[in-house]
C-alpha positions, 0 to 999 in steps of 0.5 A, a space after each residue: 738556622 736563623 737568618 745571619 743578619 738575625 744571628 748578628 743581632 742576637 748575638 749583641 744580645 749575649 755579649 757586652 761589646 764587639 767589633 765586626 772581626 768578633 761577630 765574623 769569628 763568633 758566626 763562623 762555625 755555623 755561618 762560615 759559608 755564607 757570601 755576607 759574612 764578610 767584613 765588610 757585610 758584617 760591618 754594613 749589617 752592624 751600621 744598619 743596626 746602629 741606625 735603627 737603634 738596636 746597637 750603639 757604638 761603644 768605642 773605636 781603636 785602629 787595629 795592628 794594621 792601621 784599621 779603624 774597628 769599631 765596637 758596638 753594644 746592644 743597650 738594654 731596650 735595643 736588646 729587649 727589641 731584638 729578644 722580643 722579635 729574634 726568638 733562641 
């Protein structure tokens, strides 16, 4: 099992866009148990990413509770560094 920080950024790697509620549902499973797979966790790990280049915002809407989500991609040389480091 990967570290979850690692699974986050692969994750990026196999999708076109996700906001932290996607990551936390998509992680569950195997991850479900962890203290940082918590909203706000995801959403520092996701903020982290961006600030090194590896994710890019993509866009943001408020959600049916009047939250802000924000949605992120990994482009294709931040998914080339994370698939060069993060093996499946």
């Amino acid at each position: 099992m990967k570290p979850l920080n690692y699974a986050i950024l692969k994750y990026f790697t196999k999708i076109n866009e996700a906001c932290a509620d996607d990551v936390i549902n998509a992680l569950k499973g195997e991850y479900g148990n962890f203290k940082a797979l918590k909203k706000k966790a995801v959403i520092t790990a996701l903020m982290t990413a961006e600030a090194n280049g590896l994710i890019e915002e993509t866009r943001f809407e408020l959600d049916k509770n009047g939250e802000l989500r924000v949605y992120y991609r990994a482009h294709e040389d931040g998914a080339a560094t994370i698939n060069k480091y993060i093996k499946d």
